[in-house]
C-alpha positions in Angstrom: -55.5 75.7 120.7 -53.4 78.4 121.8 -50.4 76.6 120.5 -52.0 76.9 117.1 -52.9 80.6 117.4 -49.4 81.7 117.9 -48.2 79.4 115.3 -50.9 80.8 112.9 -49.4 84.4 114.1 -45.8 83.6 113.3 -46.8 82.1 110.1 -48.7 85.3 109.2 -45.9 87.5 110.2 -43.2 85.6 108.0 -45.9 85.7 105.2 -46.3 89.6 105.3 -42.5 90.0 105.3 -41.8 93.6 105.0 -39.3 94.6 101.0 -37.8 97.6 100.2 -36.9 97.3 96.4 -34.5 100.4 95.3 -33.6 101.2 91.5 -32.1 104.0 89.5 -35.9 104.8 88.1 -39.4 103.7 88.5 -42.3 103.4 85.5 -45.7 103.6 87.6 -47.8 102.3 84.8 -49.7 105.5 84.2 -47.6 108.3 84.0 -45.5 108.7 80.9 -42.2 110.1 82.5 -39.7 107.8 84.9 -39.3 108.8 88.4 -36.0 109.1 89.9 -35.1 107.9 91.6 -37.4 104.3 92.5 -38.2 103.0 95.6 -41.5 100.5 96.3 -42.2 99.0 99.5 -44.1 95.6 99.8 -46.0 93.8 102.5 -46.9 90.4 101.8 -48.7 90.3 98.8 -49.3 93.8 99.1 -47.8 97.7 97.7 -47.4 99.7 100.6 -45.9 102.7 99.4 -44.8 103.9 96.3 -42.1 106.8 95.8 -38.7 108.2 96.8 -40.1 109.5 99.8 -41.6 106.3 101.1 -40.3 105.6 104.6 -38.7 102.0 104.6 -39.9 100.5 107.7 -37.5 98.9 110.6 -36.3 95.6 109.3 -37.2 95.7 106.1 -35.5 93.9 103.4 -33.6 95.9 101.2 -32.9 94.9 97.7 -30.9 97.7 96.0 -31.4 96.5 92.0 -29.1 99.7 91.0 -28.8 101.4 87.7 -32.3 99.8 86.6 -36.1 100.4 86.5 -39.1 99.3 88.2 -42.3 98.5 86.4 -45.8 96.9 87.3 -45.3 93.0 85.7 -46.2 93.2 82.1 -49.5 91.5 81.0 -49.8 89.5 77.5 -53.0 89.7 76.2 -53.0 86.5 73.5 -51.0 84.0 74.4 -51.4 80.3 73.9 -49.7 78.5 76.9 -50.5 74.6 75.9 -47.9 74.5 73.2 -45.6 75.9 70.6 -45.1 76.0 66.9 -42.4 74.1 65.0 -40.9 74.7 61.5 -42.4 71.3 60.6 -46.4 71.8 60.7 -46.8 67.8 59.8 -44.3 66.7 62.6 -45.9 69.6 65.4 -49.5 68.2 64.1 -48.9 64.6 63.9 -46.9 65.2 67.5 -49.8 67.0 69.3 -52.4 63.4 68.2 -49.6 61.0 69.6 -49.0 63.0 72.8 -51.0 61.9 76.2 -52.8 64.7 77.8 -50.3 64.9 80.9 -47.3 65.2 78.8 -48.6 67.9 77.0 -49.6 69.3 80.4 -46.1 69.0 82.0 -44.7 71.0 78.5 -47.3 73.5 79.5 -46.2 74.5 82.1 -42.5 74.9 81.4 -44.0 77.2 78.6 -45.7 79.0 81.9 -42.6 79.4 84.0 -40.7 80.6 81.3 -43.3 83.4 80.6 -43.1 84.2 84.3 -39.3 84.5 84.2 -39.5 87.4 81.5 -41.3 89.6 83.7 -45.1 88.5 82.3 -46.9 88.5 85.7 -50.5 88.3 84.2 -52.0 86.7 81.1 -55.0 85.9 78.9 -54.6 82.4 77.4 -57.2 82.5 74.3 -58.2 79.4 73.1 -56.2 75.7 74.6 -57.8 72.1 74.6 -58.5 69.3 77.1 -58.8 71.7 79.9 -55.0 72.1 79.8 -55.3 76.0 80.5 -57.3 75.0 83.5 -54.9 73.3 84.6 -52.0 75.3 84.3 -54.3 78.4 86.1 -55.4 76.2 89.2 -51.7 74.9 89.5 -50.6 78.4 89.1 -52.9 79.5 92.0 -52.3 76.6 94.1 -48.8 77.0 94.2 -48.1 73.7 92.6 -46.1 75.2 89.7 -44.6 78.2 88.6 -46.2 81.1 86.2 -48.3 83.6 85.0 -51.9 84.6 86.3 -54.1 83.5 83.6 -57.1 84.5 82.5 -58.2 81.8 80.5 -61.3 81.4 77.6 -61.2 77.5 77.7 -62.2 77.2 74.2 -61.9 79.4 71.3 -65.8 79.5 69.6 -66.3 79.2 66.3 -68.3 77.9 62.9 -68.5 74.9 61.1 -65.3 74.6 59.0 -63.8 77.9 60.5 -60.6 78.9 62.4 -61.6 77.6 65.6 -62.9 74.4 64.1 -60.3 71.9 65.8 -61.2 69.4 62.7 -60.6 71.8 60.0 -58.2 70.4 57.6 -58.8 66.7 58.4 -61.2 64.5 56.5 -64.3 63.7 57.7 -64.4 61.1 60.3 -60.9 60.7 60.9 -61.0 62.5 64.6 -64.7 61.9 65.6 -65.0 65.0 67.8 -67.6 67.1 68.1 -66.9 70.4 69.5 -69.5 72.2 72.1 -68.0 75.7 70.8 -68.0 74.6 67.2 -71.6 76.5 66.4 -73.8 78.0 64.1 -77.0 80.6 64.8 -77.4 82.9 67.4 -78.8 80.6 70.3 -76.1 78.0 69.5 -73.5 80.9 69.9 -75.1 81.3 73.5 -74.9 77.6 74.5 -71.3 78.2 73.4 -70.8 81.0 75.7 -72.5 79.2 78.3 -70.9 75.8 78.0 -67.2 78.0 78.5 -68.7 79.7 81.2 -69.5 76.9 82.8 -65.7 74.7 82.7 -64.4 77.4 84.0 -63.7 80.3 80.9 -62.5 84.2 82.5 -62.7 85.3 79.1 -65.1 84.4 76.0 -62.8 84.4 72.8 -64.4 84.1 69.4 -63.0 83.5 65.6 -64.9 86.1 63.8 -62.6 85.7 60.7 -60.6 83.2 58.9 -57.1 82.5 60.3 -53.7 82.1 59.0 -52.1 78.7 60.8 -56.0 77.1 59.7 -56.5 75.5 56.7 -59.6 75.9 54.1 -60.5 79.5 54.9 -59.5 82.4 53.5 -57.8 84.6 56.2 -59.8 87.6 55.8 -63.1 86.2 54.9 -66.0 86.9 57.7 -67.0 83.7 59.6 -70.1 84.7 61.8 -72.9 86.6 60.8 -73.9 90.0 62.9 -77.0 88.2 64.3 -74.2 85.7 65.5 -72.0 87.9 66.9 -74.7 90.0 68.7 -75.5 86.6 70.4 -72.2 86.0 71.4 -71.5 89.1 72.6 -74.9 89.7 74.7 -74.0 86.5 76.2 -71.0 86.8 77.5 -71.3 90.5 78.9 -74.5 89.0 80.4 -72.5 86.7 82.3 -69.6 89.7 82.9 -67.3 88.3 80.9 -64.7 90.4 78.6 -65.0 89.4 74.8 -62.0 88.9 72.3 -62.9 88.2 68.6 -59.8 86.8 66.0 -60.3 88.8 63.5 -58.1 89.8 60.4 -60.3 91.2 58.0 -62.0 94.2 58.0 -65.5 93.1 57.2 -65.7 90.4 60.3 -64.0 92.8 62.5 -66.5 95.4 62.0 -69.4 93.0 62.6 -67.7 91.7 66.0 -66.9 96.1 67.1 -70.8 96.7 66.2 -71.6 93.8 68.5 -69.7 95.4 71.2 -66.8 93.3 71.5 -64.0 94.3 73.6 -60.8 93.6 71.4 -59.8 92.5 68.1 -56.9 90.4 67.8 -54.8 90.6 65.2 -57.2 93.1 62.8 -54.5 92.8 59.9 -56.6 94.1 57.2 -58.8 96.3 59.3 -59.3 99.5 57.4 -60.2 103.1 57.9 -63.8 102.4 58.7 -63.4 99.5 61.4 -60.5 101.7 63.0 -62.7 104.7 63.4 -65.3 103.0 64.8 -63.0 101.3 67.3 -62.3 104.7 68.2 -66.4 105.5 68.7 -67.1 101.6 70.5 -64.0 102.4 72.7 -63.1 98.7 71.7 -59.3 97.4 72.2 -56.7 96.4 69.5 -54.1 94.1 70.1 -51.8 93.7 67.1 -50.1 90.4 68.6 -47.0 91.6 65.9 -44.7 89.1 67.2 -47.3 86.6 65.5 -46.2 88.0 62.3 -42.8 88.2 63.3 -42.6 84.8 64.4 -44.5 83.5 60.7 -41.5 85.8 59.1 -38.6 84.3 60.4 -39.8 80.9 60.2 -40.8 81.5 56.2 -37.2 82.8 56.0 -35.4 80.0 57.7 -37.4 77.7 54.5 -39.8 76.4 57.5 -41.8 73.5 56.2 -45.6 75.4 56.2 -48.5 73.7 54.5 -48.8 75.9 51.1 -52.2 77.5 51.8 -50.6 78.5 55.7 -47.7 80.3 54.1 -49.5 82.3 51.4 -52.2 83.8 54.0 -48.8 84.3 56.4 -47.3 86.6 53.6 -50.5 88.4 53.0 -50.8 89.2 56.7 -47.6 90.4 57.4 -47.7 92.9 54.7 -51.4 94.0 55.3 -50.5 94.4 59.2 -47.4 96.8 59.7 -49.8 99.3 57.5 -52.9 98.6 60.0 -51.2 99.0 63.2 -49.4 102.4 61.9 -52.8 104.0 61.4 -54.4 102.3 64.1 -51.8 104.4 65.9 -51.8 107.7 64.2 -55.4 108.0 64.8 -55.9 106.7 68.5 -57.0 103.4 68.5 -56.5 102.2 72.0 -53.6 99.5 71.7 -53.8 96.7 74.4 -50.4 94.6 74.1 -50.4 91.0 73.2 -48.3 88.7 71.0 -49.5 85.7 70.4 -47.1 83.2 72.5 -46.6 80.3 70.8 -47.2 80.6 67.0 -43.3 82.0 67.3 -41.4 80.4 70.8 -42.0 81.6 74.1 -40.1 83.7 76.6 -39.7 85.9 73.2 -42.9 88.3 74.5 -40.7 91.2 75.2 -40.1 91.6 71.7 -43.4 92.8 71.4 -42.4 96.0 72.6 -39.6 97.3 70.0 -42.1 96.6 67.2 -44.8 98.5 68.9 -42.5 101.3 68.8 -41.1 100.5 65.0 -44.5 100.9 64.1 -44.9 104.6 65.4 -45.9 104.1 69.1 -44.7 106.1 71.8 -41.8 104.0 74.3 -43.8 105.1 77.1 -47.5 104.4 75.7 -46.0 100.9 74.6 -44.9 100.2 78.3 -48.6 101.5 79.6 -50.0 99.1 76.7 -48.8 96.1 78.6 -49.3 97.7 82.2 -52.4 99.6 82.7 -53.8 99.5 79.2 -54.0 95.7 79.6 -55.4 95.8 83.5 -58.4 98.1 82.1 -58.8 95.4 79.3 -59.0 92.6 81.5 -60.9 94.4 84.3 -58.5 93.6 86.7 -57.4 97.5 87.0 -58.4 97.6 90.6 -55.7 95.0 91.8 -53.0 95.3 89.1 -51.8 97.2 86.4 -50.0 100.0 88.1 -47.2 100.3 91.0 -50.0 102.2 93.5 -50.2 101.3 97.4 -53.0 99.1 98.3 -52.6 96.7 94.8 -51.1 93.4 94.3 -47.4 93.5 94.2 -46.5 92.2 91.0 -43.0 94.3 90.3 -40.2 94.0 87.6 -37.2 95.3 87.0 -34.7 95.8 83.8 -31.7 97.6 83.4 -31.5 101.4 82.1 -33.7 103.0 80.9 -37.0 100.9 78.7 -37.9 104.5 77.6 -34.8 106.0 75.9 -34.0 102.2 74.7 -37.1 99.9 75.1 -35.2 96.6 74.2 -34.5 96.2 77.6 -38.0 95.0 77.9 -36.3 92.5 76.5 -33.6 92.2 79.7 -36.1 91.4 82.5 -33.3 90.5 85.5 -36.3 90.6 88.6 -39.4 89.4 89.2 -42.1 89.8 91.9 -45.2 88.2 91.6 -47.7 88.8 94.6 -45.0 89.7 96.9 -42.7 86.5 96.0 -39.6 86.8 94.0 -39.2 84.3 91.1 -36.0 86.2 89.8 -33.5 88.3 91.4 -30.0 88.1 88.6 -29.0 92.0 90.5 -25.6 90.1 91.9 -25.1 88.5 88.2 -25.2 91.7 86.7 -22.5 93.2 88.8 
């Protein structure tokens, strides 16, 4: 027994090893200066201090990461870890059916490390199948593979024929599944709620609209009635759970803000109205632009998109860039996601120079994916900001992300609960 206890001791001591990470600047999260220059000290999985002026204990490890800045780890609010789009829709659809549950799985969680490696320390996954995002968060947790928190809504909940209707497209009888979260009516929104709730859902993420990548539905046309979405809603705050609704037109959007929902994704042909009273519900918007960036490139490149897929893609794009500049201009609050995997992963850092295209300030668009997000996904206590007492999930990228914020882009270290992942400092030298 008291071989045990000092063995348990030792192993706690080397567990709460004691880092000094040095840089050039520092981006708390909250503040919208750099401060100069950036020191953070971590024990264990822990912040310690935070500042120039932070004593760096005796025996510390001290990583000196140079002409550089230290951030919180970025958070993704939309992402889709379980796969990736092609520019071949028939060969990714037809690939997904013939695939075995732990292949897809294994590609998941490359997908997940690679998000990790960019300096994405924290995600929501909104809408995967076969439990694969359970999966990948449990594995995450235990240690067995290497990624993102997630956050994780199971199954995305829709109607009968609608974007989150995993048979829409297909004729009837060809994949003979029924669908728990496929519902219509109030009380069957519920059970939806609950069924998610109860395999293991963070999040509760809704199609209140038509979609783009679905077929027979328009893209902006409302899906769910108010009465639905006030079900839906109720539910899943009663059971303290954040709601997201996919929504690009304005008319479904505004039914899911009036129910109280706490973001909108996408909201490409949200107008005035729906924005101002995002403003008054205090509700989120995440633009996911590298959605529509993604959808660009891959209609340039000739991509082979079903017909219907690349006409709503087109409309989007073009309806989008005008929402999200008045979305700013009036102060909308703008929670940063992107959409990970309608264009490739490990691209989520592009997210950031089109937030700022768009009219955003370079240090708002760097709180949007640090402190904004942590306040989305009520995790703001823990993460979110570089503070002592919280988690340490730190990153680093060289320069300045403020006077040039593509080097969001250039994520060279990563630190995710007081582990490095990444360290390329000697590469860069």
């Amino acid at each position: 027994m008291r071989f045990c206890c000092v063995f348990l001791f030792f192993s706690c001591c080397l567990d709460a090893q004691t880092i000094a990470l040095k840089a050039a600047r520092l981006f708390d999260g909250r503040s919208g200066t750099l401060s100069q220059p950036g020191l953070v000290v971590v024990n264990g999985q822990r912040i310690e201090s935070v500042g120039s002026s932070s004593p760096i204990p005796p025996g510390a490890q001290v990583i000196d990461l140079g002409d550089a800045t230290l951030l919180p780890g970025f958070m993704d609010a939309h992402t889709h870890l379980q796969s990736e789009a092609s520019n071949d829709a028939t060969a990714t659809a037809l690939g997904r059916l013939q695939q075995t549950i732990p292949e897809r799985a294994l590609f998941a969680s490359t997908l997940a490390r690679k998000t990790l490696l960019r300096g994405f320390t924290t995600v929501r996954d909104l809408g995967s199948s076969d439990f694969i995002d359970i999966g990948l968060r449990e594995g995450i947790q235990k240690g067995y593979i290497e990624g993102p928190r997630i956050l994780t809504a199971v199954r995305g909940i829709g109607t009968t024929g609608g974007h989150c209707d995993p048979t829409n497209g297909y004729r009837f009888g060809l994949l003979n599944m029924e669908s728990p979260v496929v519902a219509n009516g109030p009380d069957a929104m519920r059970a939806a709620v609950r069924w998610n709730v109860k395999y293991g859902a963070d999040v509760i993420k809704v199609c209140a609209t038509g979609g783009v990548m679905s077929l027979n539905d328009d893209v902006d046309s409302p899906q769910l009635t108010q009465e639905e979405l006030n079900a839906l809603v109720d539910q899943a705050h009663s059971q303290k759970k954040k709601a997201a609704a996919h929504a690009h037109g304005a008319e479904g959007a505004k039914r899911a803000i009036r129910a109280g929902i706490d973001s909108i994704e996408h909201g490409s042909f949200m107008d005035d109205e729906a924005l101002k009273l995002m403003i008054q519900k205090g509700t989120y918007y995440v633009p996911t632009l590298m959605a529509s960036q993604g959808l660009r490139e891959r209609l340039a490149s000739g991509a082979r998109l079903d017909p219907r897929v690349a006409r709503k893609a087109r409309l989007a794009i073009d309806a989008v860039d005008v929402t999200v500049r008045k979305a700013v201009g009036m102060g909308v609050r703008i929670a940063f996601g992107t959409d990970a995997g309608v264009y490739p992963h490990g691209r989520n850092g592009e997210e950031f120079r089109l937030l700022v295209e768009r009219g955003m300030n370079p240090a708002d668009a760097l709180k949007s994916a640090t402190s904004v997000d942590a306040d989305l996904f009520g995790v703001s206590d823990r993460l979110g900001t570089l503070q002592a007492g919280k988690i340490a999930d730190i990153i680093a990228v060289p320069g300045d992300p403020i006077a040039d914020i593509r080097q969001t882009g250039k994520v060279f270290f990563v630190m995710k609960d007081g582990r490095i992942y990444r360290n390329d400092a000697g590469a860069r030298q």
